[in-house]
Structure formats: C-alpha cells, structure tokens
C-alpha positions as CSV (number, residue, x, y, z in Angstrom):
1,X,0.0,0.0,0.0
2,X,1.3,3.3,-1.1
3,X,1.1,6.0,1.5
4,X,1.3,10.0,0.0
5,X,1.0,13.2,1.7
6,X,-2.0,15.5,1.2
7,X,-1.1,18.0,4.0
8,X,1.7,18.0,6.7
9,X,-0.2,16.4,9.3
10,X,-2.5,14.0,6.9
11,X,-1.4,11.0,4.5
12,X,-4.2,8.9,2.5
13,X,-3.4,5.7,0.2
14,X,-5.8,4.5,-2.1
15,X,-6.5,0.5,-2.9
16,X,-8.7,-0.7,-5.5
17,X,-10.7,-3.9,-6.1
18,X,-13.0,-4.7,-8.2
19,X,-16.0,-3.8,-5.9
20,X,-15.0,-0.6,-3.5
21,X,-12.4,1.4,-3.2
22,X,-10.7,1.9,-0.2
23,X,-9.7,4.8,1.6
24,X,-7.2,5.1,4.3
25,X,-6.3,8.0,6.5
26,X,-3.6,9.0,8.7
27,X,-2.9,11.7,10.7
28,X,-5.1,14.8,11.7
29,X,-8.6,15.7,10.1
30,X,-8.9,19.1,10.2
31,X,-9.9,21.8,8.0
32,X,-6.7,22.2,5.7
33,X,-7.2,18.4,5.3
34,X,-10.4,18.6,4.8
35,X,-10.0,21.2,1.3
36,X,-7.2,19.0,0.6
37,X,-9.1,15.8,0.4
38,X,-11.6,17.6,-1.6
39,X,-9.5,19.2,-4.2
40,X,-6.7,16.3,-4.8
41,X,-9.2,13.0,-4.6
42,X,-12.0,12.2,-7.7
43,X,-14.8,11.6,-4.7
44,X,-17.9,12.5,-6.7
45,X,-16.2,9.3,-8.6
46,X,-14.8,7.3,-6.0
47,X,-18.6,7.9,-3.9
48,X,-20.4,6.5,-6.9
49,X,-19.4,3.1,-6.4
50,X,-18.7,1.7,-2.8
51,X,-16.3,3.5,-0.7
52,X,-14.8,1.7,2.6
53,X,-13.1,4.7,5.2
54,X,-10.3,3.6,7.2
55,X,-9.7,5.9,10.1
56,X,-7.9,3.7,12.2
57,X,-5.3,6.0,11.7
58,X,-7.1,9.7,12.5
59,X,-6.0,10.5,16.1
60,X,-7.4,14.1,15.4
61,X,-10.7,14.9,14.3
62,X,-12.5,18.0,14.6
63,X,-16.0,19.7,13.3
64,X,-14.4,19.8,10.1
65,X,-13.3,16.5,9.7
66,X,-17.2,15.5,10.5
67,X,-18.0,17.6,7.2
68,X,-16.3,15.7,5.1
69,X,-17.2,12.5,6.3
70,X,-20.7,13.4,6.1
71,X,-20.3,14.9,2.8
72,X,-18.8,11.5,1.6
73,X,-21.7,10.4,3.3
74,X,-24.1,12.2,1.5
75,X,-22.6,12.0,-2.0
76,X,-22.5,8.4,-2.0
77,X,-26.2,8.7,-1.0
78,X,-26.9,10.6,-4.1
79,X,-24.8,9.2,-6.7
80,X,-25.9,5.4,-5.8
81,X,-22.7,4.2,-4.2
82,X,-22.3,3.4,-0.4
83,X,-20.1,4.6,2.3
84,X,-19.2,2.2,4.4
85,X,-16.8,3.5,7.7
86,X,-14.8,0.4,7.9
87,X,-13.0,1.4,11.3
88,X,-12.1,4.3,12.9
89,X,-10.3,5.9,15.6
90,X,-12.0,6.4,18.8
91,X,-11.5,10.6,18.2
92,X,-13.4,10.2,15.0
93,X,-15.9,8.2,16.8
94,X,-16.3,10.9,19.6
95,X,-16.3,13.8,17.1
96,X,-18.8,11.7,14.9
97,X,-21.2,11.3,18.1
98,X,-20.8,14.7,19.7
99,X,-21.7,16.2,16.3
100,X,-25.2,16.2,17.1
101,X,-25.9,15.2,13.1
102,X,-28.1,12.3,13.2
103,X,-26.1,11.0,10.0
104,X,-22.8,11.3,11.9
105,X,-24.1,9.6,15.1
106,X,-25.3,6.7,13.0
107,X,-22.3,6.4,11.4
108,X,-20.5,6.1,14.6
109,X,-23.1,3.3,16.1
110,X,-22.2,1.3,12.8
111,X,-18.7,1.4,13.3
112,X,-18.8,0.8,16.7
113,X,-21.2,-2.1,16.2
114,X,-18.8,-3.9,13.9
115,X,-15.8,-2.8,16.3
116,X,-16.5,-5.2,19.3
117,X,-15.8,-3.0,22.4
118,X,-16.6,-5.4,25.5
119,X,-14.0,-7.0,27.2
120,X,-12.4,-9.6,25.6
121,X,-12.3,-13.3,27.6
122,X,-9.0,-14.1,26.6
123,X,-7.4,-10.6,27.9
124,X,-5.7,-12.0,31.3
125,X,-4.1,-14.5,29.2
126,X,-2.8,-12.3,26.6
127,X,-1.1,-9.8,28.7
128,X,0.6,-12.8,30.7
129,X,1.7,-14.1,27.4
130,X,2.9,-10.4,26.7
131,X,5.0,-10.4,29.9
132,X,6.4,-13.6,29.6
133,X,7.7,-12.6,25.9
134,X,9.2,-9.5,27.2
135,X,11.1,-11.6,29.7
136,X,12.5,-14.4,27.4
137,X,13.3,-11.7,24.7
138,X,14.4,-9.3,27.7
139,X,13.2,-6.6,26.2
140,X,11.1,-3.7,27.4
141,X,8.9,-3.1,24.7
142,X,5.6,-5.1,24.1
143,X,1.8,-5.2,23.1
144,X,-1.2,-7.8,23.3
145,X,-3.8,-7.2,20.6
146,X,-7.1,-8.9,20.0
147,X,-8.6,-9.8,17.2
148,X,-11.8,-8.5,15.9
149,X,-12.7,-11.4,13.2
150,X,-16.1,-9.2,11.8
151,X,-13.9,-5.9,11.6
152,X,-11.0,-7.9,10.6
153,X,-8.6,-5.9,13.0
154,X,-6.6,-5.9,15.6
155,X,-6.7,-3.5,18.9
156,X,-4.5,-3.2,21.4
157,X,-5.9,-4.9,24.9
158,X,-2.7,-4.0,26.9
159,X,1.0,-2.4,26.5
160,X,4.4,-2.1,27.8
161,X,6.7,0.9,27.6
162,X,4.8,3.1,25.2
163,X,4.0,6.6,25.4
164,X,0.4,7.0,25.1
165,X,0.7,8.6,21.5
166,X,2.1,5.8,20.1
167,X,-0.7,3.8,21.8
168,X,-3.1,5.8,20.5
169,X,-1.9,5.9,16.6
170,X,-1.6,1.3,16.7
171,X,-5.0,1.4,18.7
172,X,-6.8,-0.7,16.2
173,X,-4.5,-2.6,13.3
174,X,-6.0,-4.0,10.1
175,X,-4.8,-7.1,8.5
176,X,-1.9,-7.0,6.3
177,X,-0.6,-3.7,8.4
178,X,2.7,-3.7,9.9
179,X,3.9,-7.1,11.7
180,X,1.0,-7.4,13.3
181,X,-1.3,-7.8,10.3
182,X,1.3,-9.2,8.2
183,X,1.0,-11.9,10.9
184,X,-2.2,-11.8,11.5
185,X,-3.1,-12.6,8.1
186,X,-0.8,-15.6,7.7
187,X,-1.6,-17.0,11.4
188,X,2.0,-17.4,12.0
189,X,5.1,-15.3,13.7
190,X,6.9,-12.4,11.4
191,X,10.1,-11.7,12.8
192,X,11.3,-8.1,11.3
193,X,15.4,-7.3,12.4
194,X,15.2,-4.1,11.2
195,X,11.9,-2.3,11.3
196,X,13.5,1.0,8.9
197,X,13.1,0.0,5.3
198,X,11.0,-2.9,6.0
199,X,8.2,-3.7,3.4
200,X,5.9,-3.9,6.4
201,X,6.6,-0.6,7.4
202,X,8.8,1.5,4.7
203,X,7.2,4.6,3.1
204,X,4.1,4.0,5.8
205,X,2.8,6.6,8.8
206,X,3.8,3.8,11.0
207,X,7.8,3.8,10.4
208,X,7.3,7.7,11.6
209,X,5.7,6.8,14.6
210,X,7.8,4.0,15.3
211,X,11.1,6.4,14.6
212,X,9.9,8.6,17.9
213,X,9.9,5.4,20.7
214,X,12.4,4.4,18.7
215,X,11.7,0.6,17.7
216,X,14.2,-1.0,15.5
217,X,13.1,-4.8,15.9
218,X,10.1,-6.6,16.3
219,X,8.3,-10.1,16.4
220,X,4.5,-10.2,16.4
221,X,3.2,-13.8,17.2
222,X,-0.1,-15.0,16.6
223,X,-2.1,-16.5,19.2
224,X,-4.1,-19.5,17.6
225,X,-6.6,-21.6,19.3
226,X,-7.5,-25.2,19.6
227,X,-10.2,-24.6,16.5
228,X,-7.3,-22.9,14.9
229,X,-8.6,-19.8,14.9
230,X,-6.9,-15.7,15.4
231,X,-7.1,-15.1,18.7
232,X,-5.2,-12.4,19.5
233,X,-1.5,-10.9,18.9
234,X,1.5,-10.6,21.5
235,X,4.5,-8.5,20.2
236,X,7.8,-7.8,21.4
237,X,10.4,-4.8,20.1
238,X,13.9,-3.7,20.5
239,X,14.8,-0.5,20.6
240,X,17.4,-1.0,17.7
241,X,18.0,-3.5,14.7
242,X,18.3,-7.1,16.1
243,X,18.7,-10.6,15.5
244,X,15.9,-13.2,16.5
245,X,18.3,-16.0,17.5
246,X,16.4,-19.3,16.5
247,X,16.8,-20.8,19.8
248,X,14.5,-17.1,20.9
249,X,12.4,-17.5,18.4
250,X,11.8,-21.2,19.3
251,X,11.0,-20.4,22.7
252,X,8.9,-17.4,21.3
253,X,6.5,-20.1,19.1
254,X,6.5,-22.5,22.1
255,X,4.3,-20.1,24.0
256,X,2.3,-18.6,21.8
257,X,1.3,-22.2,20.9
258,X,1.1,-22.8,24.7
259,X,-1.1,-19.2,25.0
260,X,-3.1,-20.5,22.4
261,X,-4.1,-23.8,23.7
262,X,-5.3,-22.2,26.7
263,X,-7.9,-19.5,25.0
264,X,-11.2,-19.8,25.5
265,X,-12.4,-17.4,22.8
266,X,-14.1,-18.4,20.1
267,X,-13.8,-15.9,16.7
C-alpha cells in the first residue's frame, strides 16, 4: 500500500478492487485536510461506487473532519454508491457522536457495532503471554492485541513501555498492516530485524511513529486456538535492529502455541 501526503499532518493511500475502493487516512482531520481531500481525490467518482473509510489511523478529528465524512456520506447517497466507515479511531468516533448530526451519530453506532468493544475473555491470558515474551526476549517493549474477526482488525488490549501517543496511533490494526497484520493474516510469527526500510513498514505513517519510541526490531506472534482460529496478537520490540536468535524464536512459538491452547475465545 502506497502512502502520500496531502497535507503536513494527513497521508491517505488509495487500494482498489474490483468492488469498492478503499480509503485510508492518517494523521489529523482538520480543516486544511479537509480542502485538501476535496481538491486532490475524484470523490464525486470514487462515492459512486462503494467507498470503505479507514480511520484507524485519524487520532485528530474536529467539526471539520465530520464535514467531510458526512459529505462522503451524502454523496455516495446521491450518486448510488455506499459509504461504508470500515474502522475508525476512537477521536473520530467521539467527534462523529458529539456532532449532534443524526447521519454522523449513526455512522459512529455502525462502526462501533462492527468494532466489538466489550471485554475480551481471553485478555488476562494475553497480557501474561505479553509479559512472559518481554522476559524471554528481555526486552522492554511489548503489546497484546485482540482480534476483531467481523472488523478484521486488531486493537491493542494492553501495553508495555509506550507513550500514550504511540498507543493511540496502533490502537486498532487492520490485516496485512505492519507485523502485526502481516502476521495476523498468515496465522504465524513475522520476525522483522530491522523495522526501517521494511516492506511492512517503509514509506508507511507507521515507520514515523515507530522512529519517535524508537523501535528498530520486532516479532509479532499469533495466538491461535485449539479450532485454529486468530485469537489475539503478542508482540515484542527492540529499541534498535536485532537478530531473533532461533533458539529465541523457538521459545517465542513455544508459547504462543502454549497461549493458544489455553484460550477460551471463540472468533
């Protein structure tokens, strides 16, 4: 996927299939975004056929960002597409619902609705996993992630050693995205030794992010259960480029196998 700049604070890529469009935002939506968005992107177009917004990656919205949502919105209404708000930040979703627009509220209530919020049964066991990682890996970095099956995303249940920005910008992680999704989508572990100039991560608003903590490695393992299904994610990072020694990462597949086994969720 092939991230570009629209304004200093806000990226979009585009991806294409043959039944919707897709697209994704990063950054902050406000109103210089907003006249970007309209002036750079063929939307009357892209609204007249399905459109899928991913927001995962807004952690700014303001009155102005609502605008142009609900104009998408609205122009797909028109034109005989559909808008469909595939995922989305939890500021978009509080700008959405303190909009007072009935459109935008609803909007939020779908996306929430496919976002499952409620706490997740296999949490407990996914942040022990977490802390057991960091200790055979002894590192200082980590995350546990669920995964949403309907929404087809991960978000993050717990965390160690990252500011809360960072948090924020990975709070929700769609398939094929950074290790994470890359393992996510393949249910097994992706061990990255150097996270700069990574296809996972090169060219991508996450490789700026990630330049800030700074993480240089990183292994994402999958957490699979008995019906071999997704359960979750547990990740582990170095602050620098690093090897995955394959005694480490033998140990690292032994318990998420062991993690696994022991879930009691059910996608």
């Amino acid at each position: 996927m092939q991230w570009s700049e629209l304004v200093p604070d806000l990226r979009f890529a585009l991806t294409r299939g043959e039944e919707q469009t897709t697209l994704h935002l990063a950054g902050e939506l406000d109103v210089a975004a907003a006249l970007a968005l309209f002036r750079r992107l063929p939307l009357p177009t892209m609204c007249s056929r399905r459109l899928v917004l991913d927001v995962s990656r807004v952690t700014f919205c303001d009155l102005a960002g609502v605008d142009v949502l609900l104009a998408l919105h609205h122009q797909a209404a028109a034109s005989g597409g559909q808008l469909d708000l595939k995922v989305a930040h939890s500021a978009v979703l509080r700008a959405l619902a303190r909009s007072g627009e009935t459109a935008a509220v609803e909007l939020a209530r779908a996306c929430t609705a496919r976002m499952r919020r409620e706490h997740h049964p296999d949490q407990r066991l996914l942040h022990q996993a977490m802390v057991m990682a960091l200790r055979l890996t002894e590192t200082s970095l980590g995350t546990a992630q669920i995964w949403d099956a309907q929404a087809q995303t991960l978000r993050v249940v717990t965390q160690h050693g990252f500011p809360s920005d960072v948090v924020s910008f990975f709070e929700t992680v769609n398939g094929g995205e950074c290790s994470c999704g890359s393992a996510a989508l393949k249910h097994s572990p992706v061990f990255v030794e150097e996270v700069a100039g990574h296809p996972s991560y090169s060219g991508t608003p996450a490789a700026d992010v990630l330049g800030t903590v700074p993480v240089g490695a990183v292994s994402s393992l999958p957490i699979i259960n008995p019906n071999s299904q997704l359960v979750g994610m547990v990740s582990v990072h170095h602050d620098r480029p690093s090897r995955w020694p394959a005694e480490q990462r033998r140990r690292l597949h032994t318990l998420a196998h062991a993690t696994g086994q022991l879930a009691q969720h059910s996608a």
